[in-house]
Every structure is written in C-alpha cells, then in structure tokens.
Backbone as JSON Lines, residues from 0, in Angstrom:
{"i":0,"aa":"X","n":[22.94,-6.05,-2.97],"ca":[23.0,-6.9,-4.13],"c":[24.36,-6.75,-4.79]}
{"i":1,"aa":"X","n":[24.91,-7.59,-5.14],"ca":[26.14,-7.57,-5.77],"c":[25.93,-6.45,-6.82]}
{"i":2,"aa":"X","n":[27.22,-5.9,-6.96],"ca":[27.28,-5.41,-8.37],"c":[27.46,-6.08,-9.68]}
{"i":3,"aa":"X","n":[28.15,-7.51,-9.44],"ca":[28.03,-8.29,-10.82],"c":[27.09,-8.44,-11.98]}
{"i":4,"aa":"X","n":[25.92,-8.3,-10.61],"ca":[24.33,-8.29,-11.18],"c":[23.87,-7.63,-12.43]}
{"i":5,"aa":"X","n":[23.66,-7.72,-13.41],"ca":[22.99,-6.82,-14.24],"c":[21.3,-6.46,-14.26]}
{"i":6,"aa":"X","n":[20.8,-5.59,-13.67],"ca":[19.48,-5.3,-14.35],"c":[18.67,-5.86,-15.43]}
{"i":7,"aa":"X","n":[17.81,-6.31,-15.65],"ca":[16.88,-6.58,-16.91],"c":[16.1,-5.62,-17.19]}
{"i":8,"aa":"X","n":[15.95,-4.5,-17.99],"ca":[15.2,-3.89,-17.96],"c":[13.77,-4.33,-18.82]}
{"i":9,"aa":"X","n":[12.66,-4.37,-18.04],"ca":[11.21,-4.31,-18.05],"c":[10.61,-3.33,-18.89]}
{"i":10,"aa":"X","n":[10.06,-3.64,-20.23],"ca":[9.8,-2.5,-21.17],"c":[8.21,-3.15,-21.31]}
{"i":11,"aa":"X","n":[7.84,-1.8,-21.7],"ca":[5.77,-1.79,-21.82],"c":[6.34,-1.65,-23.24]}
{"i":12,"aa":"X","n":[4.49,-2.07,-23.6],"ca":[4.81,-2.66,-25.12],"c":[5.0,-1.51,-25.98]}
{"i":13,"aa":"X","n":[4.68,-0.3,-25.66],"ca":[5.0,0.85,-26.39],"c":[6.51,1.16,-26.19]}
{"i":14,"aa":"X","n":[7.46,0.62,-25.42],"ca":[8.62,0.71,-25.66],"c":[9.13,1.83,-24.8]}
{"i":15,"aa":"X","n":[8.84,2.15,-23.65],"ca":[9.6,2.75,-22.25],"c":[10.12,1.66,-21.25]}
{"i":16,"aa":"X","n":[10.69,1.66,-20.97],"ca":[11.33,1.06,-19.5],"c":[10.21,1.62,-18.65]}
{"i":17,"aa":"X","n":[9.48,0.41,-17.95],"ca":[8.59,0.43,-16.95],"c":[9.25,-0.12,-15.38]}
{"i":18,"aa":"X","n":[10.38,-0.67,-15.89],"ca":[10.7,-1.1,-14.47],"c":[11.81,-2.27,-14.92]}
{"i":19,"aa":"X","n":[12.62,-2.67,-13.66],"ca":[13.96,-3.67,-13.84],"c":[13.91,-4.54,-12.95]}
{"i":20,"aa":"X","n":[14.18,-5.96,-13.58],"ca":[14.11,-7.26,-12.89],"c":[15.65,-7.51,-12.03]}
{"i":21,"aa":"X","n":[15.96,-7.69,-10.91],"ca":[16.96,-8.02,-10.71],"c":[16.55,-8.79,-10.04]}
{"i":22,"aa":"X","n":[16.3,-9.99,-10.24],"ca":[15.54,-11.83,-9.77],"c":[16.33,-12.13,-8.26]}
{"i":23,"aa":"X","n":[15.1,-11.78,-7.51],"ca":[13.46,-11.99,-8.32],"c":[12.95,-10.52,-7.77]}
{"i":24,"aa":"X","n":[13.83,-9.71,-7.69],"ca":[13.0,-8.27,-7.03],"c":[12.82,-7.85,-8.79]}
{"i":25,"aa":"X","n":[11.24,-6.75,-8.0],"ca":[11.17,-6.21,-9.79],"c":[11.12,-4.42,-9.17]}
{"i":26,"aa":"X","n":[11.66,-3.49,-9.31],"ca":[11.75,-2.33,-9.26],"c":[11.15,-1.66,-10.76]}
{"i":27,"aa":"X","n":[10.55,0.07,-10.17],"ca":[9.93,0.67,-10.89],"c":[11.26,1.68,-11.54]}
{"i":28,"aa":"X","n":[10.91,2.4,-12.52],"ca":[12.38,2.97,-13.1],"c":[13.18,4.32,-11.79]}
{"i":29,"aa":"X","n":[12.53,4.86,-11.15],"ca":[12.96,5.45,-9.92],"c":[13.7,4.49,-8.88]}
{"i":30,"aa":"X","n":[13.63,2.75,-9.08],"ca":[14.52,2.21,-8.28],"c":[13.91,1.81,-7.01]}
{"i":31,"aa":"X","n":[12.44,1.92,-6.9],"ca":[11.71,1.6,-5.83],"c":[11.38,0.21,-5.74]}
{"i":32,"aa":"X","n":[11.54,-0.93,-4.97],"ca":[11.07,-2.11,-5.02],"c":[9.26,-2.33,-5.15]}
{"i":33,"aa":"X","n":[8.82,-2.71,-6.64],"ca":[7.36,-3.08,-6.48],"c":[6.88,-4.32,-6.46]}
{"i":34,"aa":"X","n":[7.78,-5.51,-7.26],"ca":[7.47,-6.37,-6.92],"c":[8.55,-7.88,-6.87]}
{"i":35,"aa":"X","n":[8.06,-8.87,-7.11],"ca":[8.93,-10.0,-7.25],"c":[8.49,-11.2,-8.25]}
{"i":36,"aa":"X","n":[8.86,-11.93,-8.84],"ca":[8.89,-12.78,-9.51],"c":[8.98,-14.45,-9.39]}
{"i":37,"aa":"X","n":[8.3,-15.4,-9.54],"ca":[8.46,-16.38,-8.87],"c":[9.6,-17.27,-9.59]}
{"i":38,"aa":"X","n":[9.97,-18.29,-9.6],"ca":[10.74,-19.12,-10.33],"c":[9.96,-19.67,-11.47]}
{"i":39,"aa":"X","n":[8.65,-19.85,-11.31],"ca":[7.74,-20.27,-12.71],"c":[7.15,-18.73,-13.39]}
{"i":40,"aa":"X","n":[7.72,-17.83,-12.83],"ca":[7.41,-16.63,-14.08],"c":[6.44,-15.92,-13.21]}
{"i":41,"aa":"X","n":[5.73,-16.32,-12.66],"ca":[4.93,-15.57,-11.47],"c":[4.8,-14.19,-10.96]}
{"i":42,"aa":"X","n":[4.49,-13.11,-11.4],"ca":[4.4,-11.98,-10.45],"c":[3.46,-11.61,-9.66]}
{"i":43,"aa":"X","n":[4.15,-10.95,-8.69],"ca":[3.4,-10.8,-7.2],"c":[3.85,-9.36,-7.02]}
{"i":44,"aa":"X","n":[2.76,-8.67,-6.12],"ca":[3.41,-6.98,-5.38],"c":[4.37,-7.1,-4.36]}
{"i":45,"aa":"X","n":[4.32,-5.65,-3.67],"ca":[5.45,-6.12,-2.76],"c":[4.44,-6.81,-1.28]}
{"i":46,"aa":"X","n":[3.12,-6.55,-1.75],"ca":[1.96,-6.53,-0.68],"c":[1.58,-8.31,-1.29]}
{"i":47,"aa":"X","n":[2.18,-9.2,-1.4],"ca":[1.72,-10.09,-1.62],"c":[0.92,-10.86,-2.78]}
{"i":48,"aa":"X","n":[0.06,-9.56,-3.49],"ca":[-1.58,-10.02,-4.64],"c":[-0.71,-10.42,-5.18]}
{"i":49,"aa":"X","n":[-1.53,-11.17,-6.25],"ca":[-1.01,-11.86,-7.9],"c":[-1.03,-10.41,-8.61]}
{"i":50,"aa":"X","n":[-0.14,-10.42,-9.59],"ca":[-0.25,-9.38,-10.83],"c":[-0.1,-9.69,-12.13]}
{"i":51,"aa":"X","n":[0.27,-10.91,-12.73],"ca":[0.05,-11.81,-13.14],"c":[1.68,-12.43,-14.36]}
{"i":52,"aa":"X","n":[1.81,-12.45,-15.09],"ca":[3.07,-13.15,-15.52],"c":[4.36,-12.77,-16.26]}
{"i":53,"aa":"X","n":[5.41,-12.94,-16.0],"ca":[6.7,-12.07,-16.84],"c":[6.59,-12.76,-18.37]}
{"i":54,"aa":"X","n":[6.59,-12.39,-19.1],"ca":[6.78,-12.97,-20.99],"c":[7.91,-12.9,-20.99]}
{"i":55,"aa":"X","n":[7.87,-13.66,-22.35],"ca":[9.11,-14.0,-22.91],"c":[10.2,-12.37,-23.23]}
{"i":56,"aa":"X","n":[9.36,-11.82,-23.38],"ca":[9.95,-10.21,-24.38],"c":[10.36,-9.52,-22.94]}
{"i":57,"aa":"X","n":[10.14,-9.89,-21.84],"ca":[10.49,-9.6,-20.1],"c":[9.23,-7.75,-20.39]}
{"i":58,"aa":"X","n":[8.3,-8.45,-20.53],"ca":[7.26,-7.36,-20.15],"c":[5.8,-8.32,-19.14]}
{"i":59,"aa":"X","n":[5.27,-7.8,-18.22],"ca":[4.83,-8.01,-17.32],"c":[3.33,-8.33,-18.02]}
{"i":60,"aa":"X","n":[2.71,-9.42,-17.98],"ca":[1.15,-9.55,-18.98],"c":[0.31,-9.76,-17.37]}
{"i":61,"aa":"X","n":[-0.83,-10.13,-17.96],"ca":[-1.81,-10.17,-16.77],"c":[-3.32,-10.52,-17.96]}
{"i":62,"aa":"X","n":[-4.13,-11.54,-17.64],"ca":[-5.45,-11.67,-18.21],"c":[-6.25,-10.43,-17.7]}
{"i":63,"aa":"X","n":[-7.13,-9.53,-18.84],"ca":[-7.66,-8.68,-19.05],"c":[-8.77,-9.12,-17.82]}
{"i":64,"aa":"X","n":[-9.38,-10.36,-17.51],"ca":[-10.79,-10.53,-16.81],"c":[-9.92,-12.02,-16.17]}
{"i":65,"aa":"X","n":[-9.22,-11.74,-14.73],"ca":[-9.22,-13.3,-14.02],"c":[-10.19,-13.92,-13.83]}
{"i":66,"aa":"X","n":[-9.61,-15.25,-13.63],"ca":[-10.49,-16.2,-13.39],"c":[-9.78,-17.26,-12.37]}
{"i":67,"aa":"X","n":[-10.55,-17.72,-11.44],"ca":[-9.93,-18.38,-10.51],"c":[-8.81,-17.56,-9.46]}
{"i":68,"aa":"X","n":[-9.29,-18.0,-8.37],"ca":[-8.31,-16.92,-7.58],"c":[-6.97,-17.15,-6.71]}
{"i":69,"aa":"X","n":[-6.32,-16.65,-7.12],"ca":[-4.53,-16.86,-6.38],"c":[-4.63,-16.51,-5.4]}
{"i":70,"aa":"X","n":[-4.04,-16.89,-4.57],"ca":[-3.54,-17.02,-3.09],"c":[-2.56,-16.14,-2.97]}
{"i":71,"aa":"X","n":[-2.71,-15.26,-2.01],"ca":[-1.66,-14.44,-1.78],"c":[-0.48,-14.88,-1.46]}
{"i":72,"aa":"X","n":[0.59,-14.4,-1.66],"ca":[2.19,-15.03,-1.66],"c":[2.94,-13.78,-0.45]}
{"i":73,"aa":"X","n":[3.54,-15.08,0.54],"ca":[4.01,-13.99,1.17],"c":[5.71,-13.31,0.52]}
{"i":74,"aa":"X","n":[5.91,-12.02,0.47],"ca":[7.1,-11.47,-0.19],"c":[8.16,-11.76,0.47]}
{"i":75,"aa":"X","n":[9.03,-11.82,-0.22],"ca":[10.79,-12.4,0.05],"c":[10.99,-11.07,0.9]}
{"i":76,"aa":"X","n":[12.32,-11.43,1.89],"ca":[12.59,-9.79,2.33],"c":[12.85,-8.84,1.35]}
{"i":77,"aa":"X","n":[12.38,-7.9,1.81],"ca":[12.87,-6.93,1.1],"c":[14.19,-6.24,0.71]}
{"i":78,"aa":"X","n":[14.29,-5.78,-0.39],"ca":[15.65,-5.4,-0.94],"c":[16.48,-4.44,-0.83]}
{"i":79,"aa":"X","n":[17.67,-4.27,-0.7],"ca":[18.34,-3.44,-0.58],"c":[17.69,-1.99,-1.4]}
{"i":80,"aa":"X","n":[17.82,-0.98,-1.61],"ca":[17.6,-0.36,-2.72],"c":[18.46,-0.21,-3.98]}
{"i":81,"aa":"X","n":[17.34,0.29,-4.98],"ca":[18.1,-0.18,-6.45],"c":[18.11,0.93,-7.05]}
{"i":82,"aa":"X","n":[19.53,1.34,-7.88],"ca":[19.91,2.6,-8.29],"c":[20.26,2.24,-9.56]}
{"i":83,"aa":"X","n":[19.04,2.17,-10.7],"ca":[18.36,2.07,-12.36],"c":[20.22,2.72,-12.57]}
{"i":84,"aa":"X","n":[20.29,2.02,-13.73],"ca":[21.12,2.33,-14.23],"c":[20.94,3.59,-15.33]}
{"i":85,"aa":"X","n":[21.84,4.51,-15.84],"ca":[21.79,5.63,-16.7],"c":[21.28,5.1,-18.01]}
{"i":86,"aa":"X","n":[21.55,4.52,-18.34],"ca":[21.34,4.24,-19.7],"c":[20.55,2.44,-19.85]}
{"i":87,"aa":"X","n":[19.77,2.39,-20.95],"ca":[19.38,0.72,-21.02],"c":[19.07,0.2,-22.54]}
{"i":88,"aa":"X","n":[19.52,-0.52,-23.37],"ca":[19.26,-0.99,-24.06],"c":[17.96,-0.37,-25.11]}
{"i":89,"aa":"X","n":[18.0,-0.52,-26.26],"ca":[16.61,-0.22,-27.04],"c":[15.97,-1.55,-26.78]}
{"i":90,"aa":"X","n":[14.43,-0.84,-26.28],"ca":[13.54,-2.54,-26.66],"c":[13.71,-3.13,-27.63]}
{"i":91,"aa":"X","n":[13.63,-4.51,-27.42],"ca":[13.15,-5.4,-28.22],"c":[11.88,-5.14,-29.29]}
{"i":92,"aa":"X","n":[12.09,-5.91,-29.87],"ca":[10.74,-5.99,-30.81],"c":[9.68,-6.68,-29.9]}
{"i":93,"aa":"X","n":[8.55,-6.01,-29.73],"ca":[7.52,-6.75,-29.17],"c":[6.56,-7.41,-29.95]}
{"i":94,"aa":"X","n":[6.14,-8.69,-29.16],"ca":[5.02,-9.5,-29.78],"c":[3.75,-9.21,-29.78]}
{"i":95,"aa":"X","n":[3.03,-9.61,-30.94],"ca":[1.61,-9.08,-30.45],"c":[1.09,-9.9,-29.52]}
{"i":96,"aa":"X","n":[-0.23,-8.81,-28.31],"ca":[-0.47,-9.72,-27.27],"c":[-2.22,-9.97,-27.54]}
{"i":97,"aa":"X","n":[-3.36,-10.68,-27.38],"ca":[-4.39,-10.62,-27.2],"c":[-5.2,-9.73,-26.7]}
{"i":98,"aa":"X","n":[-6.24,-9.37,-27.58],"ca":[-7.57,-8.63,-26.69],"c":[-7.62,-9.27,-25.01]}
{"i":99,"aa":"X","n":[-7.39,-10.27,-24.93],"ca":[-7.84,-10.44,-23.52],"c":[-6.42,-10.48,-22.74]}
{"i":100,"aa":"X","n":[-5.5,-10.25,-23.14],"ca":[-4.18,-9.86,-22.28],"c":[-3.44,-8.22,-22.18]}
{"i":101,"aa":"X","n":[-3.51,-7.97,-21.36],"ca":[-2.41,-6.51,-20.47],"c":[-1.45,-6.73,-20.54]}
{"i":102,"aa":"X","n":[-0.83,-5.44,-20.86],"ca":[-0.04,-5.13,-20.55],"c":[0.24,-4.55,-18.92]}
{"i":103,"aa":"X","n":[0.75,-4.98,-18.21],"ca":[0.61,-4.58,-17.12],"c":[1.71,-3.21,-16.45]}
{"i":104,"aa":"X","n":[2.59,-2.89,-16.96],"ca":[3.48,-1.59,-16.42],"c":[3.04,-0.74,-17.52]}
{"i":105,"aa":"X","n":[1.85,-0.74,-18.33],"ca":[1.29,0.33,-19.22],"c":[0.09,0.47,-19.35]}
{"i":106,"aa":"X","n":[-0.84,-0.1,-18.95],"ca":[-2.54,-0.06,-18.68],"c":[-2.47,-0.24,-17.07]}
{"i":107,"aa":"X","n":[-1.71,-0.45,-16.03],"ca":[-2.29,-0.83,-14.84],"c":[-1.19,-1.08,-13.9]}
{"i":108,"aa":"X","n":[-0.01,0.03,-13.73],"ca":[0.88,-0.35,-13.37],"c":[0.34,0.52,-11.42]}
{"i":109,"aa":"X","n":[-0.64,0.55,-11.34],"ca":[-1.48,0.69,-10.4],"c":[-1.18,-0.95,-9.29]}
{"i":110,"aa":"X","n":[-1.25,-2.31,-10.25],"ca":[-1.17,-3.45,-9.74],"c":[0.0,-3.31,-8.47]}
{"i":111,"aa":"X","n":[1.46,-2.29,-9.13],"ca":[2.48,-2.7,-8.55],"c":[3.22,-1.57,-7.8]}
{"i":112,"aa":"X","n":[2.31,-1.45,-6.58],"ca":[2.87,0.11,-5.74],"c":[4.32,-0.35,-4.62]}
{"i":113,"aa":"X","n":[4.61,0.56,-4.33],"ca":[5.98,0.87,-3.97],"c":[5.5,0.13,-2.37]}
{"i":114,"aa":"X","n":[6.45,-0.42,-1.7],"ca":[6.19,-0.88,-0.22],"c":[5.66,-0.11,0.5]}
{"i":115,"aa":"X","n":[5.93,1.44,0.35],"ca":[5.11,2.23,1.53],"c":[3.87,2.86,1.02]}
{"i":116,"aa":"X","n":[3.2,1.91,0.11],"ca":[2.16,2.19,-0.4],"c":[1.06,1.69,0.3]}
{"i":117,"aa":"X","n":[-0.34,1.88,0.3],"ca":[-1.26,0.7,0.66],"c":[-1.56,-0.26,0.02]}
{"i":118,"aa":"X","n":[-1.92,-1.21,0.67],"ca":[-2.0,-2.29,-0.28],"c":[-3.59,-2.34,-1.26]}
{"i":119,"aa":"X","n":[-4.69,-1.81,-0.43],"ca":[-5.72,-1.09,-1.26],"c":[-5.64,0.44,-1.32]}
{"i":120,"aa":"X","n":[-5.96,0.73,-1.97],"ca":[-5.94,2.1,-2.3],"c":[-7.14,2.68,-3.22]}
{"i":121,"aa":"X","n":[-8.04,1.73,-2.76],"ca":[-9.48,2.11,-3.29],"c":[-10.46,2.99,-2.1]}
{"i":122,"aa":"X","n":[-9.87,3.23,-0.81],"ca":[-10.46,3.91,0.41],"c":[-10.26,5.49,-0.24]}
{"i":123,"aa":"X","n":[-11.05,6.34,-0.15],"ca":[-10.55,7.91,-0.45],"c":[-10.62,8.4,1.18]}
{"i":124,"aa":"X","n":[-9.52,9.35,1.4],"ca":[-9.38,9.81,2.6],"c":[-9.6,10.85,3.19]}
C-alpha cells in the first residue's frame, strides 16, 4: 500500500482505537487484516459474513437482532500487511447510538477475526 495513504483510525464508542480503515481493508490495532468495507459503507470479515455498517463517527454499528439475510461477499485479495501507526488522533465526540444498535469493535469484535482464524469458531476442540 502506498505510503501516501493515511490510516483512519476506527474508535469504539468508549473511545479506544479498535481498528484502522485503509479503504477498503479494515485492520485490528496489532495491524492484522479483519475486514473490508464496501463502497456503500458495507462491512464484511475477511471470511466473507456481513458485520454490518461503518457510521458516520467511522465506528463499525451492526443491528442488535438481524433481520433478513446477506449474502456472503466474496473478499478482495488480501492485503499487504499493516503497521498501525504510533500515535492516532483523540476520538471524536461520539453519537448516541440505539438500544437496538452495536457497537461492533466493543460488544462483538468476535464478528471480525484475523484471516487465519476460523470462520466459525463456535466448534470446541
């Protein structure tokens, strides 16, 4: 990836860096590729599922109880690796979100595992 590029850093609503957008890859703060982003705001894992949408405040939401079911998306190649920068910005002020909306890199960042992850991980071994 070029270096021109700047990072977006991805903050949970309590205000940590959960992870960095460099569009449309979305990396976890260790720099691991978890997921990607569509051009309509869309997030997806690196395993394809829905995880559900980037906001305006660039924090990752998701409906508390889906409805209707997304089609798995197949993932862009995969990315070079990404080396988080030292330092990032103070969050933003965050918006309030609904009882029925997540935060998703702070209640359930389970949605968005690293490529050499499984893609379920509900089997115990």
């Amino acid at each position: 990836m070029p270096a021109s590029i700047r990072p977006i850093p991805l903050y949970t609503t309590s205000g940590d860096v959960g992870g960095f957008l460099l569009y449309p890859y979305i990396f976890n703060p260790q720099g691991d590729w978890i997921g990607w982003v569509t051009a309509d705001k869309q997030v997806y894992s690196v395993h394809g599922q829905y995880v559900g949408w980037l906001g305006k405040d660039f924090r990752i939401l998701r409906q508390r109880t889906l409805t209707g079911n997304r089609p798995q998306q197949a993932p862009p190649p995969a990315p070079e690796r990404f080396r988080p920068p030292a330092q990032v910005p103070l969050p933003p002020m965050m918006a309030e979100i609904t009882s029925s909306t997540i935060d998703v890199l702070e209640e359930r960042p389970d949605l968005l595992p690293t490529s050499d992850s499984f893609a379920f991980t509900d089997d115990v071994g």
